[in-house]
C-alpha positions in Angstrom: 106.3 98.3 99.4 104.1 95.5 98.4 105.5 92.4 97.3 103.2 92.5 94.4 104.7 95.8 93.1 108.1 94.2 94.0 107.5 91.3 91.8 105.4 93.4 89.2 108.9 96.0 89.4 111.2 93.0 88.6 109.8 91.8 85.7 109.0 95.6 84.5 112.8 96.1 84.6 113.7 92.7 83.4 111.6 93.4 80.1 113.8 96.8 80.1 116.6 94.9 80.4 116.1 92.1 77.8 115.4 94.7 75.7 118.2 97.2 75.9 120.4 94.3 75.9 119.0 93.2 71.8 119.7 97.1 71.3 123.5 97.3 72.8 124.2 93.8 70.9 122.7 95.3 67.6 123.5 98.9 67.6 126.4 98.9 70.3 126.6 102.2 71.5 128.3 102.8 75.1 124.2 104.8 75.9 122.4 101.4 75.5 125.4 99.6 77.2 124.8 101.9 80.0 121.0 101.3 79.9 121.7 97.6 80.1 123.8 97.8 83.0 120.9 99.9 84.8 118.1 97.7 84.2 120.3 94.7 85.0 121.1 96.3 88.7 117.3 97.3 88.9 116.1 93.7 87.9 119.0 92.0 90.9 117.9 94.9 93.3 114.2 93.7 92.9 114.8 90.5 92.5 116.8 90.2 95.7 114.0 92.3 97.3 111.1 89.6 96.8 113.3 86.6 97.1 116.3 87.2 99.8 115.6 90.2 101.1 117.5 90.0 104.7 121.1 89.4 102.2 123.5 91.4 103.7 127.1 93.0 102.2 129.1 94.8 104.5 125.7 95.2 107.3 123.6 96.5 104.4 121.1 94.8 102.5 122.0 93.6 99.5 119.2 95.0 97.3 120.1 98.5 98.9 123.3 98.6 97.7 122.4 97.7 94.2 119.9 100.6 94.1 122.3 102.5 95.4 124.7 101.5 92.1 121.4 101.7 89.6 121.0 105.7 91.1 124.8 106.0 90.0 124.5 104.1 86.7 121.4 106.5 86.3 123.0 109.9 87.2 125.4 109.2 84.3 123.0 107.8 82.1 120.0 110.5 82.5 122.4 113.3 81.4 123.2 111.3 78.3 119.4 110.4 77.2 118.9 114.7 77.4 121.7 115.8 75.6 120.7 112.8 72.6 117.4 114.4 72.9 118.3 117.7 72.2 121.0 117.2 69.5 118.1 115.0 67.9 115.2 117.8 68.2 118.0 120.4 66.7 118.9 118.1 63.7 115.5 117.8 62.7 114.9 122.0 62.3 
């Protein structure tokens, strides 16, 4: 991948991040607590991807294993955002 899409993902997430942080301070729900922590391991994955990409934990590159934590955070997290979605679309009928 391009470091320009690197950099251009980084700040993409960070903006997702800053923002989903203002909604789990003002609305606290564990969903955009969740979001937060997935956009905060997306923006350190990135981030450590453009700027110290040969970081290593335990032989793996760090970035790697914080992707690997943001496709966790995410397979919890997706399921969530579809079931809100369909409880919402049924309320409104």
């Amino acid at each position: 991948m391009p470091q320009w899409l690197v950099a251009l993902l980084a700040l993409l997430f960070l903006a997702h991040l800053l923002a989903f942080s203002v909604l789990a301070l003002r609305r606290g729900g564990y969903y955009y607590w969740l979001l937060t922590a997935l956009f905060l391991t997306l923006t350190a994955s990135f981030t450590l991807r453009l700027l110290l990409p040969g970081w290593q934990v335990a032989g793996q590159a760090a970035h790697v294993m914080l992707r690997y934590l943001s496709w966790a955070i995410a397979a919890v997290t997706v399921p969530i955002l579809i079931t809100r979605l369909l409880k919402r679309k049924n309320t409104r009928r």
